[in-house]
Each structure stands twice: as C-alpha cells, then as structure tokens.
C-alpha positions as CSV (number, residue, x, y, z in Angstrom):
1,X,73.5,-18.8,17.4
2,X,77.6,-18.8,18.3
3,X,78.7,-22.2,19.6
4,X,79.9,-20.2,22.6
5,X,76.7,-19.5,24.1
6,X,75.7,-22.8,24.0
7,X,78.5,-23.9,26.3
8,X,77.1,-26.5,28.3
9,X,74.1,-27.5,26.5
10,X,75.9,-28.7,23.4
11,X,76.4,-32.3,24.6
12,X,72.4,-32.2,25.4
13,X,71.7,-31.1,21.7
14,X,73.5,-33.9,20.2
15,X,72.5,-36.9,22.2
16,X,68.9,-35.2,21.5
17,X,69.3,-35.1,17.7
18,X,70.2,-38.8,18.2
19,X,67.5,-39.4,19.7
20,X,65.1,-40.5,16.6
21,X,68.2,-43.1,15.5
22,X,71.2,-43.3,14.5
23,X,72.7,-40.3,12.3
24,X,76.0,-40.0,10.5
25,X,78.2,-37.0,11.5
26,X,76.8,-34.2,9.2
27,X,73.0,-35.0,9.7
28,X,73.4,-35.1,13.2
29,X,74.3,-31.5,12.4
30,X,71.3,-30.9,10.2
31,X,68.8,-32.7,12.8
32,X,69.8,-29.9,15.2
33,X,69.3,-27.1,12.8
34,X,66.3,-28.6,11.7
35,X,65.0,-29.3,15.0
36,X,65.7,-25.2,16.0
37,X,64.2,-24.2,12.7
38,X,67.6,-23.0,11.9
39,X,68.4,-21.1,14.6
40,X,71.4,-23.6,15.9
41,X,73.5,-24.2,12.8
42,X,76.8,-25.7,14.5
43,X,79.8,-25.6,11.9
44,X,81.0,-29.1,11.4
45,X,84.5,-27.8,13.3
46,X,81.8,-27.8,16.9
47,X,80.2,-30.8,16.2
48,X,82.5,-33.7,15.0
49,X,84.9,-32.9,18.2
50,X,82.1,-33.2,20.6
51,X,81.0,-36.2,19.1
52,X,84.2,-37.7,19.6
53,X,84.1,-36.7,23.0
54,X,81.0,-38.3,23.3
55,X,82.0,-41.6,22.0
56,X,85.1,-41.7,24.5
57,X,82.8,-41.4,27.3
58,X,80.1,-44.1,26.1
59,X,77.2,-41.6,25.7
60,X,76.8,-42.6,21.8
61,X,78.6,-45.8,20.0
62,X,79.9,-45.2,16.7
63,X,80.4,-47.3,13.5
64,X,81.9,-47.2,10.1
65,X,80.2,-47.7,7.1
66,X,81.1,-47.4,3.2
67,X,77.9,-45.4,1.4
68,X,78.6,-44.8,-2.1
69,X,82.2,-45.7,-2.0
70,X,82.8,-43.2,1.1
71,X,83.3,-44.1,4.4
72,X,81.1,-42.6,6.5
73,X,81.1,-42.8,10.7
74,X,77.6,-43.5,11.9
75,X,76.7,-42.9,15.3
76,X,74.0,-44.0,17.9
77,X,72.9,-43.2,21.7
78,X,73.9,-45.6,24.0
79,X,72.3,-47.2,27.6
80,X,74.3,-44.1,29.0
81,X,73.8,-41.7,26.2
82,X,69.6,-42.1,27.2
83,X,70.3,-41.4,31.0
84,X,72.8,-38.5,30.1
85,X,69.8,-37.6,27.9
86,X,67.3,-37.7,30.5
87,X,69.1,-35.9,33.0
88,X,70.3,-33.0,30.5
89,X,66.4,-31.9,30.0
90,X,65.8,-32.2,33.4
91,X,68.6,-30.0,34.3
92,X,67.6,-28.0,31.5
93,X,63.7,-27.6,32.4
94,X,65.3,-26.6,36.4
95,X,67.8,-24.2,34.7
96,X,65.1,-22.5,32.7
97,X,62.3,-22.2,35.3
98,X,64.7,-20.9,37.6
99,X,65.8,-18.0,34.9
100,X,62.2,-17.2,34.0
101,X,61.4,-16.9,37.9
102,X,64.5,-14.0,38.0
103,X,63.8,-12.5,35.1
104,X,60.0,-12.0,36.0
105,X,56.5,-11.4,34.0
106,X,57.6,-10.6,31.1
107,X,56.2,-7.1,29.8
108,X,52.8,-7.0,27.9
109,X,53.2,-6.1,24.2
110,X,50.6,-4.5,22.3
C-alpha cells in the first residue's frame, strides 16, 4: 500500500504500533507491517519523519540508547500520544461506518 493513500491515517498507525511498548525506529516499522500482515510496509523515508513529527508535538517521547555499540533512538506513547490514540480509532470507526453506509451491501459472491 503507497504512503499516499494513507494520508491521514499514518499518525494513527504509528502511535498504534506503539501501543504494545516502546519500539526503536525500524521496528515501529516492522510492528505495522506485521500488524497488516504485510500489507502496510512504510519505507523508513515515511516513517522516521513522521515520527519526528510526532515527538515535536508530545504524542510519543523519545530516547537514545547505545545497543551493540550503535546508537539507536527509542521511542514511546505519551499521556497525549494515548488520547491522540483514542480519538484516531474513534474517528477512524465513524469514517469507516460512514463509507460502508455509501458504498452499500456489498454484492453476494458465489
């Protein structure tokens, strides 16, 4: 899936992959393919940028660490980063309802 169509929904995706802890910038990455089954596979170029942005606006906290002699930027959902959380799925769960109520019964397949 591009990055472009999930404009809007990619500050959602990583607060969620978050979620379970606190990640370092690449498996943050691999939580959200993982959690998509592969389907979102955000190159690191997305990702790190809008986890900077992130950061600036207090939704995650991040920290350096040195793992195997490599510095390595760990990062964490904040009091904020929950709410921003909360309210992203609830948006989200409007969002879709409303486009499966356009879009109608879908078609039986046989």
């Amino acid at each position: 899936m591009r990055a472009e169509t999930l404009k809007g929904h990619l500050d959602g995706l990583l607060l969620a992959a978050l979620e379970d802890g606190p990640r370092h910038g690449y498996a943050v990455k691999e939580a959200l393919r993982d959690s998509t089954q592969g389907r979102i596979d955000l190159p690191t170029g997305t990702v790190y940028p809008a986890l900077h942005r992130l950061e600036r606006a207090g939704l995650i906290a991040g920290s350096w660490s040195v793992v195997d002699g490599r510095r390595r930027r760990t990062y964490e959902l904040t009091a904020r980063g929950r709410e921003a959380l909360n309210s992203e799925r609830a948006g989200w769960r409007d969002f879709a309802s409303a486009v499966s109520a356009a879009l109608g019964p879908w078609p039986a397949t046989s």
